[in-house]
C-alpha positions in Angstrom: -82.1 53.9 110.6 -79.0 55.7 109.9 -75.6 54.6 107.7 -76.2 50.6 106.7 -74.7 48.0 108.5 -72.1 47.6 105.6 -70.7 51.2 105.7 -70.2 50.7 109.3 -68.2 47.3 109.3 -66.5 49.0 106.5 -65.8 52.0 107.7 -64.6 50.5 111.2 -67.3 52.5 113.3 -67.9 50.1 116.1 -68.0 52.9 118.7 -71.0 53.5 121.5 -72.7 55.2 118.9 -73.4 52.6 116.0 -77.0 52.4 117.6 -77.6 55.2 119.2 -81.1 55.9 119.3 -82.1 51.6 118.1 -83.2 49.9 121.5 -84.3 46.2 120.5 -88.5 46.3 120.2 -90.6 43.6 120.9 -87.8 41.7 123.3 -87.8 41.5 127.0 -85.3 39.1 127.4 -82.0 37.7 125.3 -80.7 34.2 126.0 -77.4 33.6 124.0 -75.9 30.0 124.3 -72.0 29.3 122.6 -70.8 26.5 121.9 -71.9 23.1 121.7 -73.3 21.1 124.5 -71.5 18.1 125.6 -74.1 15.6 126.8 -74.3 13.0 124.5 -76.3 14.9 121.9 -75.3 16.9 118.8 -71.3 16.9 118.3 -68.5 18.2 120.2 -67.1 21.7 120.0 -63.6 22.3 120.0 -62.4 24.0 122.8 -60.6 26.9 120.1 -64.5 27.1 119.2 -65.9 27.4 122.4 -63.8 30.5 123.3 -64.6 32.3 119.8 -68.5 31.8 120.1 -67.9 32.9 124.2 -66.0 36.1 122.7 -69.1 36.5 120.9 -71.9 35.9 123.2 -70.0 38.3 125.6 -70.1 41.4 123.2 -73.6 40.8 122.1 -74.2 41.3 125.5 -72.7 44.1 125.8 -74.1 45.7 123.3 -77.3 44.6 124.2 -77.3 46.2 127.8 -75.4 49.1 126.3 -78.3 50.3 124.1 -81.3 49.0 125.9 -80.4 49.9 129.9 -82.4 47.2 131.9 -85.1 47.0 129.7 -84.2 44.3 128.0 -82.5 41.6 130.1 -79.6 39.1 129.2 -78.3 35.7 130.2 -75.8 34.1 129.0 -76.3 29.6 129.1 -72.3 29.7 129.4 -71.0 28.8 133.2 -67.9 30.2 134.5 -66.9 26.2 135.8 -68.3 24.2 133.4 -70.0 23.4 130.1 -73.8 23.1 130.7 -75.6 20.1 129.0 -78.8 21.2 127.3 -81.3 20.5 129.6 -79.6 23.4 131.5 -79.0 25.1 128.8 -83.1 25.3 128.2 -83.9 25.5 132.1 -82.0 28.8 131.8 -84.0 30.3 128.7 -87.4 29.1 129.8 -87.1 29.9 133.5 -85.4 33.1 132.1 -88.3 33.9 130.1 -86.7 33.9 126.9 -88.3 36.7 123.9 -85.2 34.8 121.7 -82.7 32.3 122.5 -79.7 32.5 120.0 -76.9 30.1 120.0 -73.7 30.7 118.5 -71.8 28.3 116.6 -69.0 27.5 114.4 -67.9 26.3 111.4 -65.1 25.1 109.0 -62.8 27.3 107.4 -62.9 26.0 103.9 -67.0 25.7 104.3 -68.6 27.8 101.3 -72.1 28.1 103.1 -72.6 29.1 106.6 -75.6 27.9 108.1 -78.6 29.5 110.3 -81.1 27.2 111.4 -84.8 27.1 112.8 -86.1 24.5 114.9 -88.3 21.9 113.7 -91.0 19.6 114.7 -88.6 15.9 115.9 -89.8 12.8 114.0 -90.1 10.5 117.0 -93.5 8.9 117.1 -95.9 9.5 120.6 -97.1 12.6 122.2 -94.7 15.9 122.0 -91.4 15.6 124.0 -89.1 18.1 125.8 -87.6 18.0 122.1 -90.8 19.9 120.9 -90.9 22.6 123.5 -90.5 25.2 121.1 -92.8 24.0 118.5 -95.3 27.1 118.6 -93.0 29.3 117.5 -91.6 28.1 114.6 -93.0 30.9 113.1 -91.2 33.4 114.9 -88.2 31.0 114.8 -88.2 31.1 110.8 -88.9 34.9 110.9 -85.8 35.4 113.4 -83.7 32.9 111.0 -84.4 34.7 107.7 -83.1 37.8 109.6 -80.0 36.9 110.8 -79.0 35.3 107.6 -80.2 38.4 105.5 -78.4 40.7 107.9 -75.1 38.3 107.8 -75.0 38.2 103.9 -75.5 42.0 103.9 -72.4 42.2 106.2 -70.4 39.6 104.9 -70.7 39.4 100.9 -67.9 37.0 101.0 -69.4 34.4 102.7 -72.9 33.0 102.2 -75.6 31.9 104.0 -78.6 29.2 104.2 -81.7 29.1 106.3 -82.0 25.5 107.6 -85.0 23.7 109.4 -84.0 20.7 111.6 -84.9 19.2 115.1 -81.6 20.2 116.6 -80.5 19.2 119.7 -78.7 22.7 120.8 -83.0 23.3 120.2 -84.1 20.8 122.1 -86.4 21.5 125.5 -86.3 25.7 124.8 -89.6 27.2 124.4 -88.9 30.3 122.8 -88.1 31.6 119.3 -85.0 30.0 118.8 -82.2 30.5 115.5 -78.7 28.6 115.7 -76.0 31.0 113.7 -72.5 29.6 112.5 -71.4 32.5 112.7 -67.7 32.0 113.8 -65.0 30.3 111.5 -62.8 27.5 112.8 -59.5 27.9 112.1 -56.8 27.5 114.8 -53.9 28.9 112.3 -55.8 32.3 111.6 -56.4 33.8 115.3 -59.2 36.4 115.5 -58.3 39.8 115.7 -59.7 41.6 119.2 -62.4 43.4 116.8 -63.6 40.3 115.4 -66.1 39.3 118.2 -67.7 43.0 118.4 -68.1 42.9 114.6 -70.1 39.8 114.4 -71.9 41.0 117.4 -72.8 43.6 115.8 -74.3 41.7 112.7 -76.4 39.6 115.3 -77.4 42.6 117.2 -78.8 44.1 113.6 -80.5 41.1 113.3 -82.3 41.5 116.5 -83.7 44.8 115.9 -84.8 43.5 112.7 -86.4 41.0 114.3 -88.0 42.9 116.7 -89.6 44.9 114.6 -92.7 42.4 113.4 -94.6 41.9 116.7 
C-alpha cells in the first residue's frame, strides 16, 4: 500500500501521487453531503461550518475523480444557491445510486471526542418510514464507520474518535451505506490553513479504500 497515511500527513506529501496506483474498489458511486440540513430536523450549522465541511467535500472530490477517472462517479448534496433540506439531500444519493453516502460535519473546538456515526433502525412505532430507508445496510454502514474512525485516529493521534449508532436525521430517507464524520473543528478564531481541507480529505479518502476493500 505504500508509506502509511501518518508518514504522509507528516511528511507533507499531499501531491498527485499519494495514491498513485489505489483506485477505490467495490464503489461506483460517492455522494458527500456538508453541512447540516436546515429543515426542521437535526440542528443548525453555522455558516463558518458550512464552508469548512464544503472545503472538504470539494477536495474529496477531487481526489476521488483524480485517482479513479470516471469509474467511480461523484455528487456532491451541496447546491450552488441554496442549502438542500434532506429529502433532497437523499433524492440525490438514491436517484444517484449511491455505493456510500458520507456527510461531513463539525464539531466543537474544546470537544475531546470526535464522533462517526452509523445509522440506526428509528423508534417510531408502524411500518418502516422514509427514516428507515437505509436500514439494510447497517452492516456495511457500521463496517464503513469503524473505518473512517480507525483511519482518523491513525491520522490524528491527538484527537479521538467514537463509533456511534443513532437514527439521525442527516440519515434519514438515504438507502445506501451511510457514515456521518465530525471531521472539521469549529472554531472561528483559528482559521484553517489552505492545506487543511486536502488533509482531512485525504484521511476520508483512506477510509474509502479501506472500505472498499470487503465486498
Amino acid at each position: 500500500m505504500g508509506k502509511p497515511l501518518f508518514v504522509l500527513l507528516l511528511t507533507g506529501l499531499l501531491s498527485s501521487a499519494a495514491f498513485a496506483g489505489q483506485p477505490l474498489t467495490n464503489i461506483s458511486t460517492v455522494v458527500i453531503d456538508s453541512g447540516h440540513a436546515d429543515d426542521g430536523v437535526g440542528r443548525k450549522g453555522d455558516s463558518s461550518g458550512k464552508t469548512r465541511c464544503a472545503l472538504v467535500a470539494l477536495a474529496l472530490k477531487d481526489i476521488i475523480e483524480r485517482e479513479n477517472g470516471t469509474t467511480v462517479k461523484t455528487v456532491l448534496t451541496l447546491k450552488a444557491d441554496s442549502i438542500p433540506n434532506q429529502r433532497e439531500r437523499a433524492f440525490t444519493a438514491n436517484s444517484n445510486s449511491a455505493s456510500v453516502y458520507v456527510s461531513i460535519h463539525e464539531y466543537s473546538a474544546n470537544q475531546a471526542v470526535a464522533g462517526v456515526f452509523s445509522p440506526s433502525p428509528s423508534s417510531d412505532d408502524g411500518p418502516p418510514t422514509w427514516k428507515d430507508a437505509g436500514a439494510k445496510y447497517l452492516q456495511k454502514s457500521a463496517l464503513l464507520a469503524e473505518k473512517v474512525r480507525a483511519t482518523f485516529e491513525a491520522a490524528f493521534p491527538g484527537q479521538k474518535y467514537f463509533v456511534g449508532y443513532a437514527p439521525l436525521a442527516t440519515f434519514y430517507g438515504v438507502s445506501a451505506p451511510a457514515v456521518a464524520i465530525e471531521a472539521v473543528p469549529r472554531d472561528p478564531k483559528a482559521p484553517w490553513a489552505p492545506e487543511q481541507p486536502g488533509i482531512v480529505a485525504t484521511v476520508l479518502y483512506t477510509a474509502l479504500l479501506e472500505y472498499g476493500r470487503f465486498p
